[in-house]
C-alpha positions, 0 to 999 in steps of 0.5 A: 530507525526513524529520527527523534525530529520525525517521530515528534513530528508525527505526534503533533500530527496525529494531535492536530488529526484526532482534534479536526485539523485539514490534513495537508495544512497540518502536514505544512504547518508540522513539517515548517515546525520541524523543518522537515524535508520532502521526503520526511513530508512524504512518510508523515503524509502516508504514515500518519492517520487520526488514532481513530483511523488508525487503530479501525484500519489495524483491526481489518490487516489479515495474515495470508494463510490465516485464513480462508479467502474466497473473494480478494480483490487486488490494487494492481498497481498500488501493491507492484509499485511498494514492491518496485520501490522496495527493489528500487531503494525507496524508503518502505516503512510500516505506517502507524495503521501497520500497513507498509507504505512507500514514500510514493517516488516514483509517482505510477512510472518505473523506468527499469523494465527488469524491476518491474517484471520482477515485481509483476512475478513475485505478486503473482508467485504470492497470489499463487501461493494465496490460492483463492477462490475469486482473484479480481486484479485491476490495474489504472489504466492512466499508468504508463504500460498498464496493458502490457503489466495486466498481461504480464502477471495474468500469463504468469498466474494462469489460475482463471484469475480475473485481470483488469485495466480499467479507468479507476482501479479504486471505482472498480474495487469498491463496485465489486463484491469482494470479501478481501482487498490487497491495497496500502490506499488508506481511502480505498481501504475506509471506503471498502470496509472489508479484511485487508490483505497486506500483499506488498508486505507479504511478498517482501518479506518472504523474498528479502526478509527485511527490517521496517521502520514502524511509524507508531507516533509516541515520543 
């Protein structure tokens, strides 16, 4: 469970969210109020959102399977990397849109080869699993082995899917013409506007069965 420090925390926050305050200020000025550390910083940066865009981020998560989907775009890199950090003991938490985020530790580099195959291999049995129409994959190329982790997941899919490197993964979602997106980026997802599919929660939760903290500001 979340300490009491950091769910207060988190209500001042989305206080000084919903009246206009700068995001990385009002992260300072909360996180020196409560003296909160780097880590508990990093989940109020990536947890918390106004109560606006909280709740329109909510009314667009889709369950896998609940219905049909015939075009999903997917954040390579965005949803492997919440999986690696799962399998690597980063802290993953439900954030206050009730999307899972990580405390982002690991910054687009895996160090084990092992975990990132793994996670490779459990995004594509679930992308498998998914059975859609269109499958569009783009994978940033500035991360380190992008290439080889595109080649990676496409020999393990096998389906016609369409996997990519290319220079921004966010430009090239939001210039498709996708129905459904596979993302944690809160910019990504307000700018696309379209269903969320939450793929990283997906995968851990068929494969681990685990228990996330909820990141839901009230005291």
């Amino acid at each position: 469970m979340f300490s009491h420090d950091i769910l207060l925390a988190a209500v001042h926050l989305r206080w000084l969210f919903d009246h206009g305050y700068p995001r990385i200020a009002s992260i300072k000025i909360v996180g020196d109020r409560h003296r909160l550390s780097k880590a508990d910083r990093q989940m109020l940066y990536r947890g918390v959102a106004s109560s606006q865009a909280a709740e329109r981020r909510r009314a667009l998560i889709t369950l896998p399977g609940s219905t049909a989907v015939d075009s999903l775009g997917v954040d390579g890199h965005n949803v492997v990397l919440t999986i690696a950090n799962y399998i690597s003991g980063i802290p993953v938490f439900e954030a206050d849109d009730g999307i899972i985020r990580d405390i982002g530790a690991l910054h687009g580099r895996i160090h084990d080869r092992d975990v990132m195959e793994r996670s490779l291999l459990l995004t594509a049995d679930a992308l498998l699993r998914l059975n859609t129409a269109q499958l569009t994959i783009v994978f940033d190329a500035p991360v380190s082995h992008s290439r080889n982790h595109a080649a990676y997941l496409e020999s393990k899919l096998k389906t016609g899917a369409e996997v990519k490197v290319v220079p921004s993964g966010d430009r090239a979602l939001k210039d498709s013409d996708i129905s459904f997106i596979a993302t944690s980026d809160s910019a990504l997802i307000d700018a696309v506007g379209v269903p969320v599919i939450d793929l990283a929660r997906y995968v851990l939760e068929k494969e681990f069965r685990p228990v996330f903290n909820t990141f839901i500001p009230v005291i």
